[in-house]
C-alpha positions, 0 to 999 in steps of 0.5 A: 500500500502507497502513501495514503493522502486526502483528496478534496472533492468538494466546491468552495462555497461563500458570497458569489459561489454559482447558484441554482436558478432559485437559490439566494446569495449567501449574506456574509458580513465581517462583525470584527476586522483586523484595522479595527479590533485585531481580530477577524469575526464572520457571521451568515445572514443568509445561508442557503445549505443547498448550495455548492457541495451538500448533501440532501436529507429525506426530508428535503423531498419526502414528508415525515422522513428523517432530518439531517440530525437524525441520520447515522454518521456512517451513512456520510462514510464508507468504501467508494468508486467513481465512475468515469460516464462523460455525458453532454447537453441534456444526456441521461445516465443510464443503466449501461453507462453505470455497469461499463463503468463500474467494469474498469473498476478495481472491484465493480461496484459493492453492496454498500458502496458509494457511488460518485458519478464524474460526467465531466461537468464538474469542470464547467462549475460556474455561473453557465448555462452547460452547467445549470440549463443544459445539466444532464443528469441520471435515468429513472432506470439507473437509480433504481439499477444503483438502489435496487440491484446494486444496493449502494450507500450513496451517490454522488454527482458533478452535477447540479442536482440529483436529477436531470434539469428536466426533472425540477422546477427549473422546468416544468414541475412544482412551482416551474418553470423557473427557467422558462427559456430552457422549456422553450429551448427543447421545444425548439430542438426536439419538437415537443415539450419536455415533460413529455419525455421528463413527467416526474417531478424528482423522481432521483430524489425520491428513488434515492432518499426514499430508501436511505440511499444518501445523495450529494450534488455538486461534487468537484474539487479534484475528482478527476484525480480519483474518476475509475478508482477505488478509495474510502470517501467521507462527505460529512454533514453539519448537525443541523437540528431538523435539516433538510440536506448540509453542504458537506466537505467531500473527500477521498482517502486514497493511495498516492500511487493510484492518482490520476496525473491531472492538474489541481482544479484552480478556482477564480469566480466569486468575491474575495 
């Protein structure tokens, strides 16, 4: 066994972090500064926990299901692999995707691991719309695939939510459409509307949080060092009294030697 070392994958998140089209700013004021009190005090006005990289709580989805304090620190550890499943504009995860995958694994995929699902998109992380308008995201027939056959712990994507853009209120569900112009865009380039081909609202969400299968969004740092390995993997939660889902540290604890040679992902949005 190699060097053990800690690999963040993970988004910084504060004031000017992207945002999901109906997410708020996150509200930071500087209490205390050095010039004055030679001491440095932050407090958050605002702090929406569904932003950057978290972790969803059933609660966020489904009623009278477990909140964020009530969850196991296990369910945020355990074994891992990522998957390597390149996709594009509005593209689906599906059931083939996960099991070529999961082939160039050292081990497959295992009952109980979790599952990170690097799609590339973690790279176009930003005020964008690859990242947010045009997400692809996982099937209906993979999630139960991952849930059902493969009996993960978790998933985690490089993506901006659990489901397909298509499958959320940006479009056409709940209180949708947030982004109108996306439904107007596929009208345009398939010759329908896409609930048609989208009718469920989340139904990721449920599939996953439904039946204590953990789910993180937004997963990037440097996980295109670790896409196609096997390692150990913590993304754990704040204790968060009645939460629906935390923004999490993810990270990966990993043999040296088994790291791709890929450049440190270099952050330069936001306000510093």
């Amino acid at each position: 066994m190699g060097k053990q070392v800690l690999v963040d994958l993970s988004h910084p998140f504060g004031n000017g972090n992207p945002l999901w089209p109906s997410n708020g700013d996150f509200h930071i004021d500087r209490v205390q500064h050095m010039p004055m009190h030679r001491r440095l005090l932050q407090t958050f006005n605002d702090f929406h926990m569904h932003n950057s990289t978290h972790a969803d709580s059933p609660s966020h989805v489904l009623p009278e299901t477990p909140y964020t304090h009530e969850l196991p620190l296990e369910n945020y550890y355990g074994p891992a692999v990522c998957l390597d499943i390149p996709k594009k504009h509005w593209e689906l995860i599906t059931v083939e995707d996960i099991d070529e995958a999961a082939k160039k694994v050292e081990g497959g995929i295992q009952e109980g691991d979790w599952v990170l699902i690097c799609t590339g998109m973690n790279k176009r992380w930003g005020e964008n719309d690859d990242y947010f308008m045009y997400s692809p995201g996982m099937s209906i027939e993979g999630a139960k695939h991952l849930v059902f056959d493969l009996k993960v712990k978790g998933v985690g994507f490089d993506l901006q939510a659990l489901d397909h853009i298509l499958y959320t209120y940006a479009a056409q569900h709940g209180p949708g459409p947030y982004v109108p112009r996306i439904v107007d865009e596929y009208v345009k380039e398939f010759g329908h509307e896409p609930k048609e081909d989208f009718p469920e609202w989340e139904p990721v969400h449920e599939i996953l949080l439904g039946n204590n299968v953990m789910g993180i969004e937004n997963l990037g740092g440097d996980i295109e060092k670790v896409k196609g390995q096997r390692f150990m993997f913590s993304a754990f939660p704040l204790r968060w009294y009645m939460g629906d889902g935390t923004i999490v540290r993810a990270v990966a604890f990993i043999d040296e030697d088994k790291l791709n040679d890929v450049p440190d992902r270099v952050y330069k949005y936001g306000v510093y």
